[in-house]
Every structure is written in C-alpha cells, then in structure tokens.
N, C-alpha and C positions, 0 to 999 in steps of 0.2 A: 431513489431515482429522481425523485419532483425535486429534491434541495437540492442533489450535485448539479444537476441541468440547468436550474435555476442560475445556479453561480458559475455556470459556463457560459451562458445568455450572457448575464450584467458583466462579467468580464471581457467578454468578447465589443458589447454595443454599450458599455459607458467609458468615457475617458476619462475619470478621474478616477478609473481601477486599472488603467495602464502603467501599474506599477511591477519591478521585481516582484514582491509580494505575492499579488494578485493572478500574477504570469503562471507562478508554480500552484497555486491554488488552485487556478483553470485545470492546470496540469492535472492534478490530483483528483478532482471532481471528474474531469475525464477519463482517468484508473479507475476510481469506485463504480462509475458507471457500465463501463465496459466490463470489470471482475463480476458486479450483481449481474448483467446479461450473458455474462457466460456458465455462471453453475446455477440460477434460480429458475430460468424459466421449464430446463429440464425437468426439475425437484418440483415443481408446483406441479406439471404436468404428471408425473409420478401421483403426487398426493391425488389430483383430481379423477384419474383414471387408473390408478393402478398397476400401468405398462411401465415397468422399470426397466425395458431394455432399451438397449444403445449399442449399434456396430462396433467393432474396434478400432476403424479409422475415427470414428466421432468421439471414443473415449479419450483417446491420444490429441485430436484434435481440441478436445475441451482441456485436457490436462495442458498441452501446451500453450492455450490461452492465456488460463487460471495461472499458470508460473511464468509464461514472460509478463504479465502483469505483474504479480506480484514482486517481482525482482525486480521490475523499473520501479516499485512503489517504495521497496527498502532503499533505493538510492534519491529517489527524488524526495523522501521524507529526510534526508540525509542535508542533501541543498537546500530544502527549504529552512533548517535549520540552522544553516551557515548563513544563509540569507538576514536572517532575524539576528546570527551573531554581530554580522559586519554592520548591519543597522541601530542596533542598541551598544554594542561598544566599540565602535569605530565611525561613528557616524560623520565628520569630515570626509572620511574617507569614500564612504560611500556609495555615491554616484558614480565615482571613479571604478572602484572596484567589482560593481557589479550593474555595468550596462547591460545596453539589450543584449550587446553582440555575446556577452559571459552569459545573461541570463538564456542565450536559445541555446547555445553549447551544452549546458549544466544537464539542461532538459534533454536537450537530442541527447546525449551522452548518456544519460537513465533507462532512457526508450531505447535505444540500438542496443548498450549493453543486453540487459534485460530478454531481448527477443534473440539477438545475436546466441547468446549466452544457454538459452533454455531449446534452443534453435539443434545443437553439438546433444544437448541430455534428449531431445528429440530420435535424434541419431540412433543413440545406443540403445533406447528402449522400441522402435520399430523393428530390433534386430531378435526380439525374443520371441518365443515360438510359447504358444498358448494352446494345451492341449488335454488339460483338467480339466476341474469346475469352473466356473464362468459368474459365481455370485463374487459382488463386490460389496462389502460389507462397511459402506460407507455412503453418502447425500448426493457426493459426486465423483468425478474420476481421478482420486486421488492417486498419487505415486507408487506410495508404500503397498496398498491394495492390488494393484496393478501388477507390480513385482512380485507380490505373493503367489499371485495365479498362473505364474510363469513356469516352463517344465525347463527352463534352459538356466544356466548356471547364473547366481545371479548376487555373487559375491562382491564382481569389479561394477555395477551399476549399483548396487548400492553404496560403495564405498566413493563413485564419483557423484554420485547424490550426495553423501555428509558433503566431502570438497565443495562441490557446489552451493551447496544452501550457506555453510561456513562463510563461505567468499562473499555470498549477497545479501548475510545479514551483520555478520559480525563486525566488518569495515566500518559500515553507515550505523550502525548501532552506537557502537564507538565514538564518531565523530558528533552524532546525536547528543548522546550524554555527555560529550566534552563540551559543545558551544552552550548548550541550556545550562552547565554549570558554572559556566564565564558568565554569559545572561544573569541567572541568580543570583553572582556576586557583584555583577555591576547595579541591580536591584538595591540590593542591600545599601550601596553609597546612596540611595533618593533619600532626601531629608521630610521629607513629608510620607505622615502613616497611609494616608489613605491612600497617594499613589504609587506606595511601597505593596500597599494588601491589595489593590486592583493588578498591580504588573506580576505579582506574584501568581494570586490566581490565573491569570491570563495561562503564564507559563508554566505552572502547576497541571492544571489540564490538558496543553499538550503533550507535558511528557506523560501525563499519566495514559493516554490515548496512544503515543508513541511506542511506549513500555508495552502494553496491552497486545498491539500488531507484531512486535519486533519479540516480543516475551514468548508468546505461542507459537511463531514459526519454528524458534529455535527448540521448544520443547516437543514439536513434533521431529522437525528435520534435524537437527544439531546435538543436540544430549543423546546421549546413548539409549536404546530404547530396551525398557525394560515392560513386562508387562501390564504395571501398574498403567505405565505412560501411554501405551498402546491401547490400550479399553476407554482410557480419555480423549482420542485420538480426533473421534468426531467432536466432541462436546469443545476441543482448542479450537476445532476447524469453525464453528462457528461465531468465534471469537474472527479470527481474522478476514473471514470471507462476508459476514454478514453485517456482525456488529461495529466493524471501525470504518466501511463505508455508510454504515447509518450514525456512526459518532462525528467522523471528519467536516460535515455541512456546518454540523450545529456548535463545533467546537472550535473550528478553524472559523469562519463566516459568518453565519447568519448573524452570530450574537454582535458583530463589529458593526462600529459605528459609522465606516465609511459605506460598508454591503447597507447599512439600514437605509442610508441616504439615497445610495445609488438603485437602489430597488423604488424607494417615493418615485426617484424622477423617471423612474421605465416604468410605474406604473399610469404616470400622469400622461406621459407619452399614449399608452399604448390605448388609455381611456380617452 
C-alpha cells in the first residue's frame, strides 16, 4: 500500500513523471491499491478476531470489486506494454503515437471494459438462489466457491466465467508477450554489453512479474479444472491478489531512475 501510494503521489505532484509511462504506472499503482483494499482488510480482520462471516450482498460486492479490478489490470498490463514497445522500437514515432489524448483512451478503455464487463457476470450470479452450506472454502469471495454453494443450475455461469476470463486474459496476454518479444529483439541490435545486460534485466523482470499475474489467473479461471488444480486454488490466488501488487512498486518504479530523482525533489519539498 505505502509504495503504490507512493508512486500515485510523485506521479500525480512531479512533472517530469508527466509521461505515457508514468501515466499507466499511476494507473496500475491505483489497481493494486484498490484489489489490496478490497480482499485484505476483510482476511486480516478474520485472522484478528476470528468472525469469518460476510452477507451475501458484501460477498458479491467484494467479488465484483476483486474482478472488475482485475480485468482492468489484464488489459492495462496490456497497454502498458505496447507503451514500452512503441517507445523502444519506434521511437520517432512516438510522441505521435501515443499522446495524452491515446494515453487517457487506452486507460478509460481498461477501466470501463473491466467494470462494464464483470458488471453483465454480476448479473447472472445475483440470480442464484443459496440454500445449503454457507462455508466458503477460500481467503476471500472468490467465484468458483461461490458457484459451488449454489442449489440452482450452474452449468451456463460457469461456462460464461471460462468465456469471460478467456476474453480478459488471453487477448492482453498475447499482446504482452508479443511487444516484450520485439523489445528483446530490438535489445539484442545494442552494441554495447552492459546496456544489453541492464535492458535485458529491466525487461526480464517485467515479464517475469507479467507471466506470474497473467499465468495464475488463467490456471485458476481458463484451464480446465481438474482436482489437482482446484486444492491449488488458494495458494494461485495468492499469487495474483497479494504478491504482484507487492511486486509491481518495486519492479515497475521504485527501482527507476527517474522515480528515484522525482521522490529527492518531493522529499526536499516536503522537508
């Protein structure tokens, strides 16, 4: 929470992070921030007191958070990487192609899909009637759990769950490992090692952080679910829910040279 913030601050009140870049970075630091306030402070309150309950309106309410967030996250991880392509192998081009007015579209476009989108899968799970057990056998209010506990037919909501997760991971997944693999080969043409093995790593560790968010969603929502995959279920979720809003500060930002400068000068400011 203290590093996404952080980098929501310095993007918002320094101007020499008024870039593309930095725009979608905001972007993103404000998804982590929002997904960690929507399933932890629940689960903390749980561990501290023990009350694991939640109405049904608040599980669905938390469920629809957790998943238009995360749908705007698989597509704005998407543009941010198109971002980085047109900047490293089109770089003339650049300015041109990706102004403010493309860079707020890309963004609104993520954010509306995203809420829009999970808005419809909203819809069709309000409409199931809950009349068994009532344990949810998982940290937060996941989908699949949810569906389980249901006494009403629940063959066509899951099968517009795979459609849906398919659709908002698989597209931007795609495009993901297409521009990083143009990136890596425009890499490869730098004549010099050192700033071959710096760009490298740079982009080495996004996609590995990329892979990580985009790798678990689909192995929970998108592969076919087999038992193995299903008792993993929690242990993926913690992959995407916890660990790559704790990885994207430190992977994406803090470590850049421009974040390091523009945090001095908001420091000196604020001292």
């Amino acid at each position: 929470m203290a590093g996404n913030i952080l980098i929501i601050v310095l993007v918002i009140s320094e101007p020499q992070l008024h870039t593309p870049m930095y725009f979608f970075l905001g972007n993103l630091s404000c998804l982590d921030s929002c997904t960690v306030c929507t399933i932890l402070p629940k689960m903390l309150a749980y561990f501290l007191t023990g009350d694991g309950t939640i109405p049904l309106w608040g599980c669905i309410a938390q469920f629809y958070s957790f998943a238009s967030l995360t749908a705007t996250q698989c597509y704005l991880l998407a543009m941010m990487s198109y971002d980085r392509y047109l900047a490293i192998c089109k770089p003339l081009h650049y300015a041109c192609l990706m102004n403010t007015k493309r860079c707020i579209h890309l963004a609104a476009g993520s954010w509306i899909n995203g809420f829009i989108g999970m808005s419809v899968f909203v819809m069709l799970i309000s409409r199931l009637v809950f009349c068994g057990p009532k344990d949810i056998d998982h940290f937060f209010c996941e989908i699949t759990q949810i569906v389980k506990l249901s006494c009403s037919e629940t063959k066509t909501i899951e099968l517009v769950l795979t459609v849906f997760s398919s659709i908002f991971t698989l597209p931007p997944f795609i495009l993901t490992v297409t521009s990083y693999i143009f990136i890596l080969k425009n890499i490869m043409r730098i004549p010099s090692t050192t700033g071959k093995k710096k760009a490298f790593s740079t982009c080495s560790s996004h996609l590995i952080v990329v892979s990580i968010f985009y790798g678990t969603l689909m192995l929970v929502y998108v592969v076919p679910r087999t038992e193995k995959l299903r008792a993993l279920n929690k242990v993926f979720a913690v992959f995407y829910t916890v660990l790559t809003p704790l990885l994207n500060p430190m992977i994406y930002s803090l470590r850049n040279r421009e974040m390091k400068e523009a945090l001095r000068k908001f420091l000196k400011k604020c001292i």
